[in-house]
mmJSON file of the N, C-alpha and C atoms, coordinates in Angstrom:
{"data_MODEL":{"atom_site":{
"group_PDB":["ATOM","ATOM","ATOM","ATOM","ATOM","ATOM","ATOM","ATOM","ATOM","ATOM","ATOM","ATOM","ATOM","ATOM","ATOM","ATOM","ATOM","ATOM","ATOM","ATOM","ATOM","ATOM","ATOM","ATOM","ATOM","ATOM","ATOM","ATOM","ATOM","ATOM","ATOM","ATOM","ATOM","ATOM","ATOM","ATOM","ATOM","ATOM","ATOM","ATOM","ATOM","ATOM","ATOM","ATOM","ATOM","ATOM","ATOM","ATOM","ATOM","ATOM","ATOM","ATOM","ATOM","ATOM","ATOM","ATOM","ATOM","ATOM","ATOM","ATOM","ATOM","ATOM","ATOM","ATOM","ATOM","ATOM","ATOM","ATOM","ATOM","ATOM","ATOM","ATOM","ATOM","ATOM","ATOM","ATOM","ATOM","ATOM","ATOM","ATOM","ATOM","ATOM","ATOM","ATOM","ATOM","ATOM","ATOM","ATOM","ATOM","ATOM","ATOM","ATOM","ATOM","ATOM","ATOM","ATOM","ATOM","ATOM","ATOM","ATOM","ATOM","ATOM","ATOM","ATOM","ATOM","ATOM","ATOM","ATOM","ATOM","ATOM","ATOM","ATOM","ATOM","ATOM","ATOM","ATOM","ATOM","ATOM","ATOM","ATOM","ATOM","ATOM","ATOM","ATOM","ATOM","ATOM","ATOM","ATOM","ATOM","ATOM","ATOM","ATOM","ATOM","ATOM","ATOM","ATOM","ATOM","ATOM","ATOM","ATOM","ATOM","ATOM","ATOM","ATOM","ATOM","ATOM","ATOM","ATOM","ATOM","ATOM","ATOM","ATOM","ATOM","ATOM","ATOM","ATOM","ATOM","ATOM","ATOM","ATOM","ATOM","ATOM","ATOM","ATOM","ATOM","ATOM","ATOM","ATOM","ATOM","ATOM","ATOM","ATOM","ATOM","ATOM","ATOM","ATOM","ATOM","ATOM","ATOM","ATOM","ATOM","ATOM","ATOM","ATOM","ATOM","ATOM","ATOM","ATOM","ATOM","ATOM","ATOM","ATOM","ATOM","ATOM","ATOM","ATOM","ATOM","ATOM","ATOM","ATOM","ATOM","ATOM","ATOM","ATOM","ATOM","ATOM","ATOM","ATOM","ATOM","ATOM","ATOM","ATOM","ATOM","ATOM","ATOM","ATOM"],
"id":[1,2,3,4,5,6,7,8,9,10,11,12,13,14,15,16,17,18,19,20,21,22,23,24,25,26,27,28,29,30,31,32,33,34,35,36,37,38,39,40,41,42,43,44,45,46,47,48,49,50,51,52,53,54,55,56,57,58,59,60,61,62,63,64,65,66,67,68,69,70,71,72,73,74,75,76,77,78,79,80,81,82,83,84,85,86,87,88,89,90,91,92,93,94,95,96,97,98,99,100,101,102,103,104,105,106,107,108,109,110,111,112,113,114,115,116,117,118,119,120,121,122,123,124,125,126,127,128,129,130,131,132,133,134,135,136,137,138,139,140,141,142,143,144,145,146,147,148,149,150,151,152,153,154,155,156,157,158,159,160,161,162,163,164,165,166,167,168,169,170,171,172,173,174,175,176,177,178,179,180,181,182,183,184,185,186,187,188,189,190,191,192,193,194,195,196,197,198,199,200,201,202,203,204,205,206,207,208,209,210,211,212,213,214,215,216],
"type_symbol":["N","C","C","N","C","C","N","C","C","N","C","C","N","C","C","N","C","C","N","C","C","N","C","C","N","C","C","N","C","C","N","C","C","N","C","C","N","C","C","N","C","C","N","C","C","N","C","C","N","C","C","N","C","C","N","C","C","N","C","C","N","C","C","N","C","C","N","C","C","N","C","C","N","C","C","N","C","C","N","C","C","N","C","C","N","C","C","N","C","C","N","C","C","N","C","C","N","C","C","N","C","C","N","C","C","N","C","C","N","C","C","N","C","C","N","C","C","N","C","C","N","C","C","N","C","C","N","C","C","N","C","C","N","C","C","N","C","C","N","C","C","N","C","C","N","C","C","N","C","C","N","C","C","N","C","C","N","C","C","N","C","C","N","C","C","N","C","C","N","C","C","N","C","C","N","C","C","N","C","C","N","C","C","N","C","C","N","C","C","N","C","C","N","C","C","N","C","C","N","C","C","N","C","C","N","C","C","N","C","C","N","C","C","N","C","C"],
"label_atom_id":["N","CA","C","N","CA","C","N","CA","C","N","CA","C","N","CA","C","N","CA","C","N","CA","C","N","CA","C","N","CA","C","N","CA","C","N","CA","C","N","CA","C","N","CA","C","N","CA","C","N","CA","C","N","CA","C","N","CA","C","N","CA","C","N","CA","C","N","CA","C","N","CA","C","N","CA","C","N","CA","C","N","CA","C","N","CA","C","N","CA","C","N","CA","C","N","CA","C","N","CA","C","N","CA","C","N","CA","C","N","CA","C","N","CA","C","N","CA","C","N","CA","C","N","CA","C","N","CA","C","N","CA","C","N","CA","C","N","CA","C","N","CA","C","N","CA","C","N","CA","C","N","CA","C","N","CA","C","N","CA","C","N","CA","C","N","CA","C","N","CA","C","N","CA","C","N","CA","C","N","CA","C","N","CA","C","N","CA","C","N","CA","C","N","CA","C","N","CA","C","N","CA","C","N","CA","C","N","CA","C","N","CA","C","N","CA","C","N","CA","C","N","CA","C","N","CA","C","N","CA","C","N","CA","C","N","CA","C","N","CA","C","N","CA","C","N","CA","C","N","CA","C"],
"label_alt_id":[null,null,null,null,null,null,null,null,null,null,null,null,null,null,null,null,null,null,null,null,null,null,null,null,null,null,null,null,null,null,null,null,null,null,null,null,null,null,null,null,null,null,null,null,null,null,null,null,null,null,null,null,null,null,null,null,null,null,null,null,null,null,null,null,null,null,null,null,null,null,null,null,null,null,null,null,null,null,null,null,null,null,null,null,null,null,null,null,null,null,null,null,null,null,null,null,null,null,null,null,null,null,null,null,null,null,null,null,null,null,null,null,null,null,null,null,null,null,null,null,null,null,null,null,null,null,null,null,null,null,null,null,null,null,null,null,null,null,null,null,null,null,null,null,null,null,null,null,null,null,null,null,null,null,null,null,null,null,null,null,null,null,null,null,null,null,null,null,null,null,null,null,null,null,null,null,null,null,null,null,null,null,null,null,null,null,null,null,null,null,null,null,null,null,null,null,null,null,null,null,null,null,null,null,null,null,null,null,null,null,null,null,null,null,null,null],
"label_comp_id":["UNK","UNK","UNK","UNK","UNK","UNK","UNK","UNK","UNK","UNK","UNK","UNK","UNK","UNK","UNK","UNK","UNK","UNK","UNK","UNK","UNK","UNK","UNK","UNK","UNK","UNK","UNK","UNK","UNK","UNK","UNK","UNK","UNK","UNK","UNK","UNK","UNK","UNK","UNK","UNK","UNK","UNK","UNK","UNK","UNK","UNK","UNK","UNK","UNK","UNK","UNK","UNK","UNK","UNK","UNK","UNK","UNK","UNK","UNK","UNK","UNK","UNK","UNK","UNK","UNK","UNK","UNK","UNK","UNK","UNK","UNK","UNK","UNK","UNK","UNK","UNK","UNK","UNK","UNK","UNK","UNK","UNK","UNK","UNK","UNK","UNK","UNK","UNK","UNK","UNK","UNK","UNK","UNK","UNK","UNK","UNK","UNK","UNK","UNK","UNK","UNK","UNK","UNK","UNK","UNK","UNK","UNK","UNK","UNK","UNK","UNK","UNK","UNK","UNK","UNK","UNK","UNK","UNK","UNK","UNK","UNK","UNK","UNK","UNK","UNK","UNK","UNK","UNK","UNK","UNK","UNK","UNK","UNK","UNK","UNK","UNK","UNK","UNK","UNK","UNK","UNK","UNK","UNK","UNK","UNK","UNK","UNK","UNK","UNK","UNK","UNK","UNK","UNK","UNK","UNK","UNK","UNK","UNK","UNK","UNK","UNK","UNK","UNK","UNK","UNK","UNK","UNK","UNK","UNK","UNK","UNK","UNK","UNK","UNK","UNK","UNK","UNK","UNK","UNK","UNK","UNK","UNK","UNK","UNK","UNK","UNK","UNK","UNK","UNK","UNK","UNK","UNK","UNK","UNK","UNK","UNK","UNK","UNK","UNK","UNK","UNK","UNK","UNK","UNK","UNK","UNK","UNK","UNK","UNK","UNK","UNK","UNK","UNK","UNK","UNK","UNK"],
"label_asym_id":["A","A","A","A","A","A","A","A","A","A","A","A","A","A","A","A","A","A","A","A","A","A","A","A","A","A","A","A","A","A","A","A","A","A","A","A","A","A","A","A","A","A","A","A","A","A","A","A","A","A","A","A","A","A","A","A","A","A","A","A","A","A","A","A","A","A","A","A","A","A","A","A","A","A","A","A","A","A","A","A","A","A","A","A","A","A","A","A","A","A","A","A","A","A","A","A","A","A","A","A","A","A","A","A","A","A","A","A","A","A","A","A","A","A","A","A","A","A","A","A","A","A","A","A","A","A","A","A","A","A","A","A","A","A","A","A","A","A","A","A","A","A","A","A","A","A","A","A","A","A","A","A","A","A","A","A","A","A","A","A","A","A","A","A","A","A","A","A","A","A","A","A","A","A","A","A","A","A","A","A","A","A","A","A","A","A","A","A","A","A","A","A","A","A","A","A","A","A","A","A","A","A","A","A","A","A","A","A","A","A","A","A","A","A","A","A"],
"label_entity_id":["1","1","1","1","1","1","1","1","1","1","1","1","1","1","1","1","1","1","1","1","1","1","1","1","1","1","1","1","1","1","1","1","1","1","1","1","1","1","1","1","1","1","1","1","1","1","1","1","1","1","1","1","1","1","1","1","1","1","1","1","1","1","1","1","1","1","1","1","1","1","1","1","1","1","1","1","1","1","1","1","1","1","1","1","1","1","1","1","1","1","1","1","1","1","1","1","1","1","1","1","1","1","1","1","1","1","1","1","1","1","1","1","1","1","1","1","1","1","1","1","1","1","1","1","1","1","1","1","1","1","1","1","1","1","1","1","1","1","1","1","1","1","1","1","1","1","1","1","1","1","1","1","1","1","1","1","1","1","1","1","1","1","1","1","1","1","1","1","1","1","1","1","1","1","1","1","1","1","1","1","1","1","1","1","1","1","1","1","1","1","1","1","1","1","1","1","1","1","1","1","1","1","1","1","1","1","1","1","1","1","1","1","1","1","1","1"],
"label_seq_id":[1,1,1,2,2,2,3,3,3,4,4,4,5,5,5,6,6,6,7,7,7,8,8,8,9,9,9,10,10,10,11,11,11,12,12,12,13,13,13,14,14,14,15,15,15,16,16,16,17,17,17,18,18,18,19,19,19,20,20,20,21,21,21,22,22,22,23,23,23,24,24,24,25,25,25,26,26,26,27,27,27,28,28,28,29,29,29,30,30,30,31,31,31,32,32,32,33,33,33,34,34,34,35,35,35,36,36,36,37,37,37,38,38,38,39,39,39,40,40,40,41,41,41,42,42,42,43,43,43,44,44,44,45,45,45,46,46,46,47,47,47,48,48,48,49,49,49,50,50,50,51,51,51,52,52,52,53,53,53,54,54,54,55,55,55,56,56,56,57,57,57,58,58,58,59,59,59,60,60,60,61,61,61,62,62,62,63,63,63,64,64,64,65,65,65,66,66,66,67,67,67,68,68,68,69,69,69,70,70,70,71,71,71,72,72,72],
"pdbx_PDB_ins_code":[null,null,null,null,null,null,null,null,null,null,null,null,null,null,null,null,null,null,null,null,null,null,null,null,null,null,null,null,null,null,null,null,null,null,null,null,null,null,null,null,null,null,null,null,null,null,null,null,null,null,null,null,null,null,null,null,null,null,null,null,null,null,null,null,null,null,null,null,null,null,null,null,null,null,null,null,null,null,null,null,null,null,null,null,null,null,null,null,null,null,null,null,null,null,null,null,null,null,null,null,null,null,null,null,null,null,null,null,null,null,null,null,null,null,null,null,null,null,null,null,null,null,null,null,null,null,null,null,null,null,null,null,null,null,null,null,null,null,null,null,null,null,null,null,null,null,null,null,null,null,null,null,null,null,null,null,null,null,null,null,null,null,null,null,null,null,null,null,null,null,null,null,null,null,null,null,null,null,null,null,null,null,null,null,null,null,null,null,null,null,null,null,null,null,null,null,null,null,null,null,null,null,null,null,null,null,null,null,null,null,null,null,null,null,null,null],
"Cartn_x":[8.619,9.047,7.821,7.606,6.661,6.304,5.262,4.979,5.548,6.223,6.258,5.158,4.109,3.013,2.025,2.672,1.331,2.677,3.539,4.881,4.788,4.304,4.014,2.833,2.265,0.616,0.724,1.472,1.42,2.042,3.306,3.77,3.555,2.136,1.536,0.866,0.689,0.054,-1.041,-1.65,-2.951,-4.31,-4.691,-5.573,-5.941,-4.647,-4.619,-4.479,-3.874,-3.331,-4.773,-6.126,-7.132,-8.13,-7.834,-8.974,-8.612,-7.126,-6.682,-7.456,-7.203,-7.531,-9.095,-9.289,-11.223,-11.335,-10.984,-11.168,-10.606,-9.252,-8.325,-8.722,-8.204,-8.913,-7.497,-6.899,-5.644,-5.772,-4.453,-4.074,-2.877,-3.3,-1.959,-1.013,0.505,1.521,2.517,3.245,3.84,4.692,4.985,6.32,7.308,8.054,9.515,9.651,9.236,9.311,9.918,10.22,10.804,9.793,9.318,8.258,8.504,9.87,10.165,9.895,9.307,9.051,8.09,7.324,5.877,4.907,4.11,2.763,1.554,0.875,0.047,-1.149,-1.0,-2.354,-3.585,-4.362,-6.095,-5.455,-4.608,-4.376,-5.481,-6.08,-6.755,-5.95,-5.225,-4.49,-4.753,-6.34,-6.819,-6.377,-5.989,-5.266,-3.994,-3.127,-2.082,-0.943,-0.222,1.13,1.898,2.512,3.315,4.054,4.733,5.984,7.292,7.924,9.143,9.352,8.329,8.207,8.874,9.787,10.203,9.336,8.793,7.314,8.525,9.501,10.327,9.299,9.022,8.999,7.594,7.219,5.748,4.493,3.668,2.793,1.595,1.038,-0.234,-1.169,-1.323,-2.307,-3.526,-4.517,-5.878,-5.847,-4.734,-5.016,-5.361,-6.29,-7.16,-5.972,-5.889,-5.115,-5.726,-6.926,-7.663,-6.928,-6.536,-6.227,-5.085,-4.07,-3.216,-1.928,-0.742,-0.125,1.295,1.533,2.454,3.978,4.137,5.45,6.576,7.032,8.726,9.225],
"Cartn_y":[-21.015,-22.287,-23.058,-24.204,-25.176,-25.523,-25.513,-25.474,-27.335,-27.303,-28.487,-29.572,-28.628,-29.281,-30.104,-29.286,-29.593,-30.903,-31.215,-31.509,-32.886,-32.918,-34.552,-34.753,-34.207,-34.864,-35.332,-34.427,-35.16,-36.117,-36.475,-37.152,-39.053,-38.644,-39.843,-40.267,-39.81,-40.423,-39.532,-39.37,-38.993,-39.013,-40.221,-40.296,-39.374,-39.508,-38.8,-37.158,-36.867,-35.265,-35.509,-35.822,-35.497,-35.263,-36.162,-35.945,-35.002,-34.378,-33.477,-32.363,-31.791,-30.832,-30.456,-31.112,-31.396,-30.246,-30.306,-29.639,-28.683,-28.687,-27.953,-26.096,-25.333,-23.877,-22.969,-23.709,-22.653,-23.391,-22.11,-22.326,-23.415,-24.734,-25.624,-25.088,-25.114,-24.56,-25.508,-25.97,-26.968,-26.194,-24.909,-24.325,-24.255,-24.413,-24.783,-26.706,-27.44,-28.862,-29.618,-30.723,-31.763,-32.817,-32.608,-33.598,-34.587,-34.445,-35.484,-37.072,-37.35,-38.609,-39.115,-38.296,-38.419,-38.798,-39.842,-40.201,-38.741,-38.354,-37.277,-37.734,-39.1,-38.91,-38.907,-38.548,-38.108,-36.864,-36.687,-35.398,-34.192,-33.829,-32.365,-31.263,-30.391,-29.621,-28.406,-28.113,-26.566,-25.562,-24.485,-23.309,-23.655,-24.574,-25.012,-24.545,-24.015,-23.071,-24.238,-24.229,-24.852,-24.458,-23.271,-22.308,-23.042,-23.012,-23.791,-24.987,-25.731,-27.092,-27.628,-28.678,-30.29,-30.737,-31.053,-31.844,-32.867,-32.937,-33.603,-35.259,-35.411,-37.057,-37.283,-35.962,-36.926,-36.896,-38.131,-38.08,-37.354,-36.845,-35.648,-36.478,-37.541,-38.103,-38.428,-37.121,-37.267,-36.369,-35.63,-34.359,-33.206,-32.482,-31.267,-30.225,-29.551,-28.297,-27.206,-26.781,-25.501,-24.874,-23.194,-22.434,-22.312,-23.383,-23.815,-23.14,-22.496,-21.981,-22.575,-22.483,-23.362,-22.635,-21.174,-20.781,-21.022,-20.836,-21.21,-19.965],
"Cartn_z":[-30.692,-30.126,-29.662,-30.208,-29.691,-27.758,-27.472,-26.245,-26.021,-24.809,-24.477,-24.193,-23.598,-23.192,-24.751,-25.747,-26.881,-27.545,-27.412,-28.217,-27.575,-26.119,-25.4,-25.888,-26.498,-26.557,-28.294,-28.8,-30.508,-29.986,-29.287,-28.962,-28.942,-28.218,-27.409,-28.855,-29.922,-30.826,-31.304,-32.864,-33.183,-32.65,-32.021,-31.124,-30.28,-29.522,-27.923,-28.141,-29.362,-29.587,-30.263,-31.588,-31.479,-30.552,-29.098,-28.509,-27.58,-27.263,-26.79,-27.294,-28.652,-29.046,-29.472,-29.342,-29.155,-27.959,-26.803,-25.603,-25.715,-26.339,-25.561,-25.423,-24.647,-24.302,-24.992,-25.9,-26.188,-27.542,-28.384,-29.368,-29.803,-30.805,-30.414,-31.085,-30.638,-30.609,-31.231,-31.768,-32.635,-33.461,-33.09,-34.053,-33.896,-34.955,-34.68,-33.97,-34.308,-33.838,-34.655,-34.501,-35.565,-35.637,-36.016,-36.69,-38.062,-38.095,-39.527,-39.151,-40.208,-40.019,-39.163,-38.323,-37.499,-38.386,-38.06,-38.191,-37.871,-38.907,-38.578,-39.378,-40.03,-40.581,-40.078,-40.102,-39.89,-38.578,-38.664,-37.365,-37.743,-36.623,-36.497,-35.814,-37.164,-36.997,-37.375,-37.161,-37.271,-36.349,-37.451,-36.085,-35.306,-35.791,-35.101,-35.615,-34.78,-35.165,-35.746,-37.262,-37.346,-38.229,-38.074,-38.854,-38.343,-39.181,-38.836,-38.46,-38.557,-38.21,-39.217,-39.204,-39.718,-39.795,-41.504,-41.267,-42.751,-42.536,-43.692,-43.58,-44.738,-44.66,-43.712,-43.265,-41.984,-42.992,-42.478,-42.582,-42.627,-43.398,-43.578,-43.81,-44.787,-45.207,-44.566,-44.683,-44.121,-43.154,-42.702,-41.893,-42.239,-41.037,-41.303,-40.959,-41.957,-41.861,-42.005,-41.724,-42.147,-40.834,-42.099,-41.406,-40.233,-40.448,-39.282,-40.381,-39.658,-39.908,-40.65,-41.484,-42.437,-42.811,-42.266,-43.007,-42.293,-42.904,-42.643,-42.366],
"occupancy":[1.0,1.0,1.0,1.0,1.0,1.0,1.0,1.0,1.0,1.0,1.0,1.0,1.0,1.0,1.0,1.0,1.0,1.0,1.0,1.0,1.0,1.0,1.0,1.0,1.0,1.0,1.0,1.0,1.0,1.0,1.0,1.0,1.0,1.0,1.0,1.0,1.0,1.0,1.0,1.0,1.0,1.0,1.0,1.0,1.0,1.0,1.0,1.0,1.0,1.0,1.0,1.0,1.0,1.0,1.0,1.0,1.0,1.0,1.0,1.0,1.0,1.0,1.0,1.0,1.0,1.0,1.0,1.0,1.0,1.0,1.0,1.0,1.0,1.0,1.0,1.0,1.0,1.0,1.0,1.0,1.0,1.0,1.0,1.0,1.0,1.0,1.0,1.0,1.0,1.0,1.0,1.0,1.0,1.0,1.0,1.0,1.0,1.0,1.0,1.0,1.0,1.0,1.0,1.0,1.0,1.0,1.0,1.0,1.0,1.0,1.0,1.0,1.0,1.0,1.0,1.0,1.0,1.0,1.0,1.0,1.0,1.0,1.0,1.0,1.0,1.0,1.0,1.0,1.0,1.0,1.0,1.0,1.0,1.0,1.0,1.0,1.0,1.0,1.0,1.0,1.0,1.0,1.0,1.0,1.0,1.0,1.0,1.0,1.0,1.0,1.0,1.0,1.0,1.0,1.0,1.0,1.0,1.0,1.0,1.0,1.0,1.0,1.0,1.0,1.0,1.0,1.0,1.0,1.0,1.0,1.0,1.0,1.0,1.0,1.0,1.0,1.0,1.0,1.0,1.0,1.0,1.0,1.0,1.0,1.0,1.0,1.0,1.0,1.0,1.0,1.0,1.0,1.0,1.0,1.0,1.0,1.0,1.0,1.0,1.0,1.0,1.0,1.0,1.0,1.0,1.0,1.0,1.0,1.0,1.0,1.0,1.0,1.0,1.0,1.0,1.0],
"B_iso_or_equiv":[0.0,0.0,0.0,0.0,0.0,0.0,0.0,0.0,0.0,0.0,0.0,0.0,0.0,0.0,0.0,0.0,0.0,0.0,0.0,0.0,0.0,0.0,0.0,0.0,0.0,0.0,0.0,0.0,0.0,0.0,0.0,0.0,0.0,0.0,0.0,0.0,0.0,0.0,0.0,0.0,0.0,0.0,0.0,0.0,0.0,0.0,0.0,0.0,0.0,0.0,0.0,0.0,0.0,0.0,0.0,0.0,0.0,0.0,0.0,0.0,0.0,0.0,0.0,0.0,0.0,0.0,0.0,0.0,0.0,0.0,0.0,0.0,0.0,0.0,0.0,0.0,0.0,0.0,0.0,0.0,0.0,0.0,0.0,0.0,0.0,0.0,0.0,0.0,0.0,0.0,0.0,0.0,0.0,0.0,0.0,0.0,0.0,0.0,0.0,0.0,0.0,0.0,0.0,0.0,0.0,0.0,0.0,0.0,0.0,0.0,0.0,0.0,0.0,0.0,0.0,0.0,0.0,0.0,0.0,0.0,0.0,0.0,0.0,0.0,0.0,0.0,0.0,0.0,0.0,0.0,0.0,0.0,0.0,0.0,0.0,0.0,0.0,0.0,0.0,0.0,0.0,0.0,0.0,0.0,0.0,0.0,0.0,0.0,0.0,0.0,0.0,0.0,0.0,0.0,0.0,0.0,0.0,0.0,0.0,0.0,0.0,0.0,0.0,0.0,0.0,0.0,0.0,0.0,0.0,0.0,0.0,0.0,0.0,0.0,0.0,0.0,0.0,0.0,0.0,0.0,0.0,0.0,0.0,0.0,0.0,0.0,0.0,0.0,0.0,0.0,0.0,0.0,0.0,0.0,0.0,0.0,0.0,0.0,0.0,0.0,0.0,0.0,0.0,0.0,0.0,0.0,0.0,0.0,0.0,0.0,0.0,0.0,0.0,0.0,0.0,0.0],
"pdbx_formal_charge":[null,null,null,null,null,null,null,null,null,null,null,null,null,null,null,null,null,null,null,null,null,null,null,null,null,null,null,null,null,null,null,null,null,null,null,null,null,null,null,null,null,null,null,null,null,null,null,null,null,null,null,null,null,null,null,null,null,null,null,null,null,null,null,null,null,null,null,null,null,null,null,null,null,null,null,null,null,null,null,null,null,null,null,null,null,null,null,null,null,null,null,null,null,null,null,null,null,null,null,null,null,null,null,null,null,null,null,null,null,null,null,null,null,null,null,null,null,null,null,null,null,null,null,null,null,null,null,null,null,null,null,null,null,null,null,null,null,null,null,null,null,null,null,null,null,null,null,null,null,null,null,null,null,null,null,null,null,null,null,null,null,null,null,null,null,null,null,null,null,null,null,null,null,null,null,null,null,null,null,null,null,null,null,null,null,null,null,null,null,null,null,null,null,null,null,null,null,null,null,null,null,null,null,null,null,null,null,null,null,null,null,null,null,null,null,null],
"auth_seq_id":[1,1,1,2,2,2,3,3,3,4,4,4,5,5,5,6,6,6,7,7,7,8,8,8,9,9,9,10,10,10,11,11,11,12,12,12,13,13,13,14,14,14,15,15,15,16,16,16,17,17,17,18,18,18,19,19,19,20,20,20,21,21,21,22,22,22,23,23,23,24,24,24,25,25,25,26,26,26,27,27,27,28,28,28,29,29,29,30,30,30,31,31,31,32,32,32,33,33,33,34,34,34,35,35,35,36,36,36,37,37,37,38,38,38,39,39,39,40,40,40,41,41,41,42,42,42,43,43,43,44,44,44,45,45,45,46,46,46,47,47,47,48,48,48,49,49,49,50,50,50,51,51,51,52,52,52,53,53,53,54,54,54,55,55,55,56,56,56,57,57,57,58,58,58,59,59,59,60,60,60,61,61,61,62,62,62,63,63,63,64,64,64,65,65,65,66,66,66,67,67,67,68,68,68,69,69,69,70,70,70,71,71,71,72,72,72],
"auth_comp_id":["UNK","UNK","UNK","UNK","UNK","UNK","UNK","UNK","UNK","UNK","UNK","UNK","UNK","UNK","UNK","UNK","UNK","UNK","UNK","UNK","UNK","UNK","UNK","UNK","UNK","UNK","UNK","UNK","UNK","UNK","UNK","UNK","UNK","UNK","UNK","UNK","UNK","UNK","UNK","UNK","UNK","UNK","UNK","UNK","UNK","UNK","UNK","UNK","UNK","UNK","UNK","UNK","UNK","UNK","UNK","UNK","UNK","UNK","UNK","UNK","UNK","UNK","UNK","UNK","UNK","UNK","UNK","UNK","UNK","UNK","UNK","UNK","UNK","UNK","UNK","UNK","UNK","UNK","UNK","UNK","UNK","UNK","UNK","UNK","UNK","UNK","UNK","UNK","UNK","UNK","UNK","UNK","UNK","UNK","UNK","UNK","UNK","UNK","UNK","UNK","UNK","UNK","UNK","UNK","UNK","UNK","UNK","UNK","UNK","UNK","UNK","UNK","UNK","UNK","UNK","UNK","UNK","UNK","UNK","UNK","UNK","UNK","UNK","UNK","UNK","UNK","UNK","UNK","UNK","UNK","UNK","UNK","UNK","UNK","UNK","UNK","UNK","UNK","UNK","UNK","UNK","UNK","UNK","UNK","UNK","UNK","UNK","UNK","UNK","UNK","UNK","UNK","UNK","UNK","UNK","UNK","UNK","UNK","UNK","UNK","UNK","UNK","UNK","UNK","UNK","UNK","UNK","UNK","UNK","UNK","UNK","UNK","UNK","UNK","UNK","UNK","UNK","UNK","UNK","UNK","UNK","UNK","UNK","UNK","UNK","UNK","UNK","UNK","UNK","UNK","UNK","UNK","UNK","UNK","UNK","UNK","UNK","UNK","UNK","UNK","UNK","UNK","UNK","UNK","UNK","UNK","UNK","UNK","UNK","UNK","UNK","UNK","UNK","UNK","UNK","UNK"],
"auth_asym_id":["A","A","A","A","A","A","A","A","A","A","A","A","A","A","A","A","A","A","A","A","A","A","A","A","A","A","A","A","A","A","A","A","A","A","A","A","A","A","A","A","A","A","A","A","A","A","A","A","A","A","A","A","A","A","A","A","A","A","A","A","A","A","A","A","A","A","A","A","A","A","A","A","A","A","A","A","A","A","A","A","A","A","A","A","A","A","A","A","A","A","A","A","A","A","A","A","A","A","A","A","A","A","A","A","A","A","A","A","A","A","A","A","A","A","A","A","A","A","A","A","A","A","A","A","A","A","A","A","A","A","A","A","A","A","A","A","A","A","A","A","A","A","A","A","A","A","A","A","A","A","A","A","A","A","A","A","A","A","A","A","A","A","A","A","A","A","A","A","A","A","A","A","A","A","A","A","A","A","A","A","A","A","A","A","A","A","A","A","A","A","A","A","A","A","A","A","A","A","A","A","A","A","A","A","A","A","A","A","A","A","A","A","A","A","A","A"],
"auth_atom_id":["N","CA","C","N","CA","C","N","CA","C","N","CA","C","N","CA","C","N","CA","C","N","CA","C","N","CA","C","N","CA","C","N","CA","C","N","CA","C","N","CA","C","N","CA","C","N","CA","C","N","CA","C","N","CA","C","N","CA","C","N","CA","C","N","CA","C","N","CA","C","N","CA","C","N","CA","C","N","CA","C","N","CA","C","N","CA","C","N","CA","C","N","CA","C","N","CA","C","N","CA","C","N","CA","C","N","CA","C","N","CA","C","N","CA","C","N","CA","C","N","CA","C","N","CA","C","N","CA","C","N","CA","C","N","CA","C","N","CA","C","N","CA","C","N","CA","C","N","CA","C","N","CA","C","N","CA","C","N","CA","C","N","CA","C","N","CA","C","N","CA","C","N","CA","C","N","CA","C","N","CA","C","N","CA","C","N","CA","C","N","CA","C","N","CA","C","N","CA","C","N","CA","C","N","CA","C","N","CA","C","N","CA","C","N","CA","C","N","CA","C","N","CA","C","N","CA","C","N","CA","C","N","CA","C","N","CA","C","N","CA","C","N","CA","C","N","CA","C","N","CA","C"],
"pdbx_PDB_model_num":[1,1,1,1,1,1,1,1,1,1,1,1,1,1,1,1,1,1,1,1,1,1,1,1,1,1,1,1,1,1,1,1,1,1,1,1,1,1,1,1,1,1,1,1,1,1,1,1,1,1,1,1,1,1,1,1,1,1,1,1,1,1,1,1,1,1,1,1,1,1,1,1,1,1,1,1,1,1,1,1,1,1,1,1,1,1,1,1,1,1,1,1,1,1,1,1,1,1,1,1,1,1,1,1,1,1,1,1,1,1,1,1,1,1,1,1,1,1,1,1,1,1,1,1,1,1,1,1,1,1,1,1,1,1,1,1,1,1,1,1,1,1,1,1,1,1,1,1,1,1,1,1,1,1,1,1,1,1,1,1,1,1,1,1,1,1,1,1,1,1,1,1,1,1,1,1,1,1,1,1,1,1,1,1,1,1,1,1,1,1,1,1,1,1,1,1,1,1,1,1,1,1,1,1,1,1,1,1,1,1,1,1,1,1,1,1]
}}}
């Protein structure tokens, strides 16, 4: 289950969830979310749990996915 805390910060937009995760001291957590139809492009989404995520219809275009977790 996606951390609430990481779920307000994609939330707020790409920007704010990149410069979030620049710092951040944990692993981002984003599994299991609904993310259909979210804006993610240029997202930095290395190492980011995202099994079970609704990524129906979102935006990837130009996001870093190394190594960030993709199964269903």
């Amino acid at each position: 289950m996606a951390d609430a805390k990481h779920l307000a910060i994609i939330g707020q937009g790409v920007e704010v969830w990149n410069e979030w995760v620049k710092d951040a001291d944990t692993k981002p957590d984003l599994s299991g979310a609904n993310l259909a139809n979210v804006n993610l492009l240029y997202a930095f989404l290395v190492d980011t749990d995202l099994s079970n995520a609704n990524l129906t219809q979102a935006n990837l275009g130009g996001a870093c996915l190394d190594a960030a977790n993709l199964r269903m």
